[in-house]
Structures are given as structure tokens and as C-alpha cells.
C-alpha positions as a Markdown table, in Angstrom:
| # | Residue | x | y | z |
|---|---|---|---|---|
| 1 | Unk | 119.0 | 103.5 | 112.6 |
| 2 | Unk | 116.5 | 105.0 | 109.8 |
| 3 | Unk | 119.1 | 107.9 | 109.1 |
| 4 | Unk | 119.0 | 110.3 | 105.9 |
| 5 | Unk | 115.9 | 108.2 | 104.9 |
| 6 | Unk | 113.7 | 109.8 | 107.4 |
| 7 | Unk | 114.7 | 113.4 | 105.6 |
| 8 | Unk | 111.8 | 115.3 | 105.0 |
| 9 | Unk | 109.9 | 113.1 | 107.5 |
| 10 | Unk | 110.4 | 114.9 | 110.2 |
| 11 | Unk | 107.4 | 117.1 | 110.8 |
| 12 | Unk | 105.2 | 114.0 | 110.8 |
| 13 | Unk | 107.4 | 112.3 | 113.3 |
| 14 | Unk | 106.9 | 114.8 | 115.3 |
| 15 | Unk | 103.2 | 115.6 | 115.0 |
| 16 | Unk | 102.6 | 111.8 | 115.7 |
| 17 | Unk | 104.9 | 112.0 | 118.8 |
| 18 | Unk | 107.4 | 109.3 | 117.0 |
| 19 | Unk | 110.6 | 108.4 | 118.1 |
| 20 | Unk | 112.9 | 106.8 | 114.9 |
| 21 | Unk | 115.3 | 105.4 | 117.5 |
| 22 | Unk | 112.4 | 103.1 | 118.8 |
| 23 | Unk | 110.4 | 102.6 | 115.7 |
| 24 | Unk | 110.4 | 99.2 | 114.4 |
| 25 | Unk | 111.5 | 98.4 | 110.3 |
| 26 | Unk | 108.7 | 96.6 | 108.9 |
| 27 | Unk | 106.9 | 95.9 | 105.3 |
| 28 | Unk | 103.8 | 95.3 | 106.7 |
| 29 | Unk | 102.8 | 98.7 | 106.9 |
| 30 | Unk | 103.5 | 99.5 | 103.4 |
| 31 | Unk | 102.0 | 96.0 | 102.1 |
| 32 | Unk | 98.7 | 97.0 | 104.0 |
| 33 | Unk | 98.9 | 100.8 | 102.4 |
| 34 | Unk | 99.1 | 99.3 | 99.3 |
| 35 | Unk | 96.3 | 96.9 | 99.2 |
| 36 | Unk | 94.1 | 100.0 | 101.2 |
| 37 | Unk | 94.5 | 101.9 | 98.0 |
| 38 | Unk | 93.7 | 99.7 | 95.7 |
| 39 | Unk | 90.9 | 98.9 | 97.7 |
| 40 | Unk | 89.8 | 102.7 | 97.4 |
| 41 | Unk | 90.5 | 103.4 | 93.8 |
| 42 | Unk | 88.5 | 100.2 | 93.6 |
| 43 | Unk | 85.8 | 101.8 | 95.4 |
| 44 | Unk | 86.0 | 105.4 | 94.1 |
| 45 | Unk | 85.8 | 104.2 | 90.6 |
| 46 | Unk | 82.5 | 102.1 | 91.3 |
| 47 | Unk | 81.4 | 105.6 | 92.8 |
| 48 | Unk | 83.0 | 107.9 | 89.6 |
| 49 | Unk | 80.6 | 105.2 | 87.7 |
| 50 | Unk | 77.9 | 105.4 | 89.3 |
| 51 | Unk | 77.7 | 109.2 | 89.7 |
| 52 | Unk | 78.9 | 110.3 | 85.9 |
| 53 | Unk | 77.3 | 107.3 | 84.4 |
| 54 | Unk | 80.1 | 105.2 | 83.2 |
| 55 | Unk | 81.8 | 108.4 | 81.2 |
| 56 | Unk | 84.0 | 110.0 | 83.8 |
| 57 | Unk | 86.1 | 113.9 | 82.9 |
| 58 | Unk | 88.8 | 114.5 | 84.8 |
| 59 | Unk | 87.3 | 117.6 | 86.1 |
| 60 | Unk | 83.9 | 115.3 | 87.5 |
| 61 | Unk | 86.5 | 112.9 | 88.8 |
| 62 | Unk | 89.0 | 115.7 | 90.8 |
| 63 | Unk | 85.5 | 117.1 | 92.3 |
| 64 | Unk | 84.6 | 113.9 | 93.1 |
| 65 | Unk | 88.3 | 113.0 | 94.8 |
| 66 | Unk | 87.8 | 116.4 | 96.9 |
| 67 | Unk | 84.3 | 115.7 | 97.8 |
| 68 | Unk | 84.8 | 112.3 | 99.3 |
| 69 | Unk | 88.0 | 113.6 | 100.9 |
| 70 | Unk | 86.1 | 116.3 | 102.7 |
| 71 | Unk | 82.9 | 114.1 | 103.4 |
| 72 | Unk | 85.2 | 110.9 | 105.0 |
| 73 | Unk | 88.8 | 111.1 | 105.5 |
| 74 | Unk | 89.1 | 114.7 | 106.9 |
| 75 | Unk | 86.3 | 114.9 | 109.1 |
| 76 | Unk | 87.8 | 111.0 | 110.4 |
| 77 | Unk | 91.0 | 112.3 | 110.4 |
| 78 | Unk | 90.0 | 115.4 | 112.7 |
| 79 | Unk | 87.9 | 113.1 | 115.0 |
| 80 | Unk | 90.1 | 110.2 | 115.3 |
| 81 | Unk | 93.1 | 112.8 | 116.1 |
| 82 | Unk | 91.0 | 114.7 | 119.0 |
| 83 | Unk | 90.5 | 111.4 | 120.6 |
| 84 | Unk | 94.1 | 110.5 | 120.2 |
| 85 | Unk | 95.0 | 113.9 | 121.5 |
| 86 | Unk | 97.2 | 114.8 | 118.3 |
| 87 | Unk | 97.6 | 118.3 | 117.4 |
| 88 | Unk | 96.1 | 120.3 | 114.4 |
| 89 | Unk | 99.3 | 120.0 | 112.5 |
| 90 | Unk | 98.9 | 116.1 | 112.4 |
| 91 | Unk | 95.7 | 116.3 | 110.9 |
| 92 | Unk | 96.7 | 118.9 | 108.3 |
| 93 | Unk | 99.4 | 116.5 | 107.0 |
| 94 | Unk | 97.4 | 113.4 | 107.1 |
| 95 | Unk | 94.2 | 114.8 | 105.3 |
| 96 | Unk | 97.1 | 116.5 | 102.9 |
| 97 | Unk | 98.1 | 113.5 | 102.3 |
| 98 | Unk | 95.0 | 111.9 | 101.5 |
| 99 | Unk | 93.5 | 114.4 | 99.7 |
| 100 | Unk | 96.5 | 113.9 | 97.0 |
| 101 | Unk | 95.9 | 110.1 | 97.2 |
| 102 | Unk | 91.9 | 110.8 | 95.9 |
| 103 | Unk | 93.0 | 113.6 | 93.3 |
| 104 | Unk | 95.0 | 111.4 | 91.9 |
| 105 | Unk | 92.8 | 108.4 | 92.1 |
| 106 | Unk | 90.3 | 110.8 | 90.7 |
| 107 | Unk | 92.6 | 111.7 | 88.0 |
| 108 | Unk | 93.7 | 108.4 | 86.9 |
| 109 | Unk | 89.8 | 106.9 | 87.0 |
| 110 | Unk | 89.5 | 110.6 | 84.3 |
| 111 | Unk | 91.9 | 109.9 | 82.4 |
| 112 | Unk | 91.1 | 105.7 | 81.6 |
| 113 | Unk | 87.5 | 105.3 | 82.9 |
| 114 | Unk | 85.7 | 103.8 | 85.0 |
| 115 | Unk | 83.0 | 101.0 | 84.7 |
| 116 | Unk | 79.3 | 102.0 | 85.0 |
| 117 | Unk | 76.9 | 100.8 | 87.8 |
């Protein structure tokens, strides 16, 4: 069904017990990612504001990425996935995902500002 398009996929598949023959072909997932992330650059940049004063650096806004990342979605990610009884190498490639998602939030809020509180 999903093919060559699930190349390089396959690790995650497998970490979250996923079966391509029975998944389902939707937009809605990718719609609701979408709007998620905007809601969190949203968010982050109201934070990179807040905490650098309205003049953001790269470098302020990549620590800033990490430090969120740490203090929210890894420690979520690694308690939400014990519950769920997923293995360690789910969580790795989740939180590695997200952490890219907040440096480079982080580094686009560095490179064109973001509003002060």
C-alpha cells in the first residue's frame, strides 16, 4: 500500500509497533502537525521575547530551543512512552525529532525576530 514512500521510515514503524499494511492514508495527521507547529513557534517566540527582550541571537534562541526541549517534550515524551509501554528507541526518535523542530524554530525566531513582551 504505502510502498518505497515509507523508506527510511522503518525504524519508527517499528518502535511504535506499526503495521503499514493496516495503517490508514489520511491528511489529518499532517494538517493537525502543521497547525501544532505553528502554534509552538507561535509560543516559543512570545517566550524568545520575553526572555532576550525583544532582541533575539541565534545562539540565545538555539539554547532556548534546547532548553524547552529538555524541560517539556523529552521528559513528556519519556513518560508518556513508559505508560504506553514503548521502548527507549521510540523515545530517542521522537524527542530527536522534536528537538530539530525547536532548533529550528529557535533558529528561524534568531535569524528574523521576535516581538517583545
Amino acid at each position: 500500500m504505502f510502498g518505497s514512500k515509507l523508506a527510511g521510515r522503518e525504524p519508527w514503524l517499528k518502535a511504535a509497533k506499526l503495521d503499514p499494511a493496516t495503517m490508514k492514508k489520511s491528511p489529518l495527521p499532517f494538517v493537525i502537525s502543521f497547525i501544532a507547529e505553528l502554534v509552538m513557534a507561535y509560543i516559543m517566540a512570545l517566550v524568545v521575547g520575553a526572555m532576550t527582550g525583544g532582541e533575539p541571537t541565534l545562539l540565545a534562541d538555539l539554547v532556548i530551543g534546547f532548553v524547552l526541549w529538555l524541560g517539556f517534550v523529552a521528559t513528556t515524551l519519556s513518560v508518556n512512552h513508559r505508560y504506553e509501554n514503548f521502548g527507549w528507541d521510540l523515545t530517542l526518535i521522537d524527542s530527536g525529532h522534536w528537538l530539530g523542530v525547536l532548533l529550528i524554530i529557535g533558529a528561524v525566531i534568531g535569524w528574523f525576530g521576535a516581538a517583545a513582551s
